[in-house]
N, C-alpha and C positions, 0 to 999 in steps of 0.2 A: 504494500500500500504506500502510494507517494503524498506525500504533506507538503504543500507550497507554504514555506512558511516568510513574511514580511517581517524585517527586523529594523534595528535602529543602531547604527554608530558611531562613530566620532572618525572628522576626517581634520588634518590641518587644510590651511589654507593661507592666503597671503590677500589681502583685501585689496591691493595694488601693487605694481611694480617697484613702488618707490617703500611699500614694509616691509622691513627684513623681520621681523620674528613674528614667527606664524602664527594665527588665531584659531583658533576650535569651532566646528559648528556640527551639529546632527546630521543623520542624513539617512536615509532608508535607503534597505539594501530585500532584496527577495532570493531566495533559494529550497532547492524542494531539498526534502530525505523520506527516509524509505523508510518502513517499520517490515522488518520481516512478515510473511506470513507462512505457516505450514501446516499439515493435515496432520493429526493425529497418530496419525500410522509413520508418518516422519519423526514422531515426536514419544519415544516411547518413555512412559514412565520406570525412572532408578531409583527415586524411593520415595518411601509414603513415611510423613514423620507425623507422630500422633506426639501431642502436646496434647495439657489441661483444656477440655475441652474444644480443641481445635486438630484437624487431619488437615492437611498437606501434602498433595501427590507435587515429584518436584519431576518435571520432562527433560529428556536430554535432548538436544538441541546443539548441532557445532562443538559438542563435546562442553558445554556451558546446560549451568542449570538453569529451569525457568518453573515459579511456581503462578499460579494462577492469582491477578492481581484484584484485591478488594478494596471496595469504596473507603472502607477506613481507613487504609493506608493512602491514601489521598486526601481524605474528609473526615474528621474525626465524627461528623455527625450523618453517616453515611452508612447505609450497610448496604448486603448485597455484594454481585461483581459489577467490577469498574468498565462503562460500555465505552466501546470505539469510539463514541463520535464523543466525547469526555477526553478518551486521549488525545485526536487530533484536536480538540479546545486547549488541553495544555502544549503541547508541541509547538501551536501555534503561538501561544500566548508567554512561550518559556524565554526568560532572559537570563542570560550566565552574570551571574553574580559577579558585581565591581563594585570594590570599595577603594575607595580614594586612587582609581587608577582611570583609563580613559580606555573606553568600550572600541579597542581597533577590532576593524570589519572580520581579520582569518579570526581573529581569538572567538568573534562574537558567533560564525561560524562553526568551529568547531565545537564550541559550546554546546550547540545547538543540534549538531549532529553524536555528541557523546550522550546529549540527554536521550536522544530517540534509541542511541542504541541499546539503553536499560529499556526495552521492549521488544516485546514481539507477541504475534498475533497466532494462537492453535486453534484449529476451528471456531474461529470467532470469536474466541475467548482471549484477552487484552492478560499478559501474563508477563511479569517479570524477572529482570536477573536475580538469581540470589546463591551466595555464597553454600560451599559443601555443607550439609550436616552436619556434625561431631560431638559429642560427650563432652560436658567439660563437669568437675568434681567441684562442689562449690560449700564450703561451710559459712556459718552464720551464727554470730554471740559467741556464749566462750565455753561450750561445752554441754553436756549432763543436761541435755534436754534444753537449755538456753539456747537457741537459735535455730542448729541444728545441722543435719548432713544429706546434702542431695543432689542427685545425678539429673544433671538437665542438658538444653540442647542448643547450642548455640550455630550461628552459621560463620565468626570470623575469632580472630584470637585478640583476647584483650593483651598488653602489654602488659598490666600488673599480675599476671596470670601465670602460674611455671607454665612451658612446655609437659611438666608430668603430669599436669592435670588436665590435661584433653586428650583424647582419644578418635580415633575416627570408628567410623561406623561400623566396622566389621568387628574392632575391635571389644564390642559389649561386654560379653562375659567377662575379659580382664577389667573395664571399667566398674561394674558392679562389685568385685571381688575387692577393687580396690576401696571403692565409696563406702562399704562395707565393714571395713577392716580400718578405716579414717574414721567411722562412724562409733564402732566399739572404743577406739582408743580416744575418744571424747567424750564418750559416755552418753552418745546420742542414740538410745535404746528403745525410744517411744514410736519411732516410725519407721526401724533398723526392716523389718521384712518388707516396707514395700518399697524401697529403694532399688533404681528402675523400673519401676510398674506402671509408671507415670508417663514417663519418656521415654519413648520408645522410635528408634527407627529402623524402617522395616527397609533392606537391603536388596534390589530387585533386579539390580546390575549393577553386580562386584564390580566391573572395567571400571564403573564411575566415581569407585571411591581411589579419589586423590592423595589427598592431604595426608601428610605426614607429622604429628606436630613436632619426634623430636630432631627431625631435618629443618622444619619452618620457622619451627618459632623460637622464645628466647628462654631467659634463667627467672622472667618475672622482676619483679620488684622487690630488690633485698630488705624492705624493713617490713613489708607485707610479707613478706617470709619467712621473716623470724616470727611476725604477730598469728600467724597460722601454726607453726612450728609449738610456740607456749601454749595456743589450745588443740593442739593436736597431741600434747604427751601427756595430758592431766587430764581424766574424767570428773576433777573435782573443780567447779565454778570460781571457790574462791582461790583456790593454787593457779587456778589459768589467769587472771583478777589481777594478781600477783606479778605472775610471770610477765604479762603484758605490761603491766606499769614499768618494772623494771627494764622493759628492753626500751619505752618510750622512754624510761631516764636517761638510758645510754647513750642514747640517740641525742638527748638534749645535751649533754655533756660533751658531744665530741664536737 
């Protein structure tokens, strides 16, 4: 599908022969782009990820994912899925962000064509990119039932985050074993059996699982490391209490 879209840039100029430094003025510019489109039989589904009350079939497509795009990810007051002629409204309507710089015309182009290609169209259905699957082990509060331990599902890698704590998809069973055994040695006992039962993704073509995390990504953030490390060795609230204050001493001391 082709989108003519009309845009607005910044051009210099010289207002006569006799100004040497140049003056800025607007100026409309037009250019089409494409939203892919393909049939379903092109587009087979690699996984279906069940979240709290929400399922997710994600398509493979150019070896890139695409999940089916909903009005709330556009409109927070919006349900339902997101229709074509809403996309070509935004495509048309979309400007690349400029702050304190001057909107030249390739920039404002490319812009414009990097937005369109977070799209694409499966049997009518307006669907976007979205990152791999993956596990990531997530604790919360400081232990013995204060906050807690649980395996959820992310599609990118935060920075504060080890590499050891994400997993990719095929990898489950090792991710449960481990959220499991983070879980005991916290003393997070109250919801220990249905960790992974929650989140789940359902694997439908191995080829697509990519991601590696301890190729990809990093060591985390060393004082979020120590602060999971003091609730990760004590199932007792006020020993992790403890342990945390002291490493944020250390921290202020140095």
């Amino acid at each position: 599908m082709n989108i003519t879209v009309v845009y607005e840039y910044e051009e210099s100029y010289l207002p006569t022969k006799r100004h040497r430094i140049p003056r800025w003025r607007n100026v409309e510019g037009e250019t089409v782009v494409t939203i892919k489109e393909v049939s379903k039989s092109d587009a087979p589904v690699a996984f279906i990820v069940n979240e709290i009350n929400v399922t997710d079939k994600y398509h493979w497509v150019d070896e890139q994912l695409w999940v089916p795009l909903q009005w709330k990810d556009m409109h927070c007051d919006k349900t339902g899925l997101y229709p074509i002629s809403e996309l070509v409204k935004h495509i048309q309507q979309y400007s690349p962000y400029s702050y304190n710089r001057r909107k030249i015309k390739q920039e404002v182009i490319d812009g414009i064509i990097n937005e369109a290609s977070r799209f694409i169209i499966i049997d009518g259905i307006v669907c976007r990119k979205k990152g791999e699957p993956r596990y990531v082990l997530m604790t919360f509060g400081l232990g013995c039932n204060h906050g807690g331990t649980s395996l959820m599902i992310d599609n990118y890698y935060n920075s504060n985050i080890s590499k050891d704590r994400y997993y990719n998809a095929l990898d489950r069973e090792q991710a449960i074993a481990d959220a499991k055994a983070v879980a005991k040695r916290r003393g997070d006992t109250k919801h220990l059996e249905y960790i992974g039962e929650s989140w789940v993704i359902e694997v439908l073509m191995p080829e697509a699982v990519k991601c590696n995390p301890q190729k990809e990504h990093g060591d985390g953030d060393p004082f979020l490391n120590k602060l999971y490390s003091a609730t990760e060795n004590s199932a007792n609230p006020i020993v992790s209490m403890l342990m945390v204050a002291t490493t944020v001493a250390e921290l202020k001391a140095v």
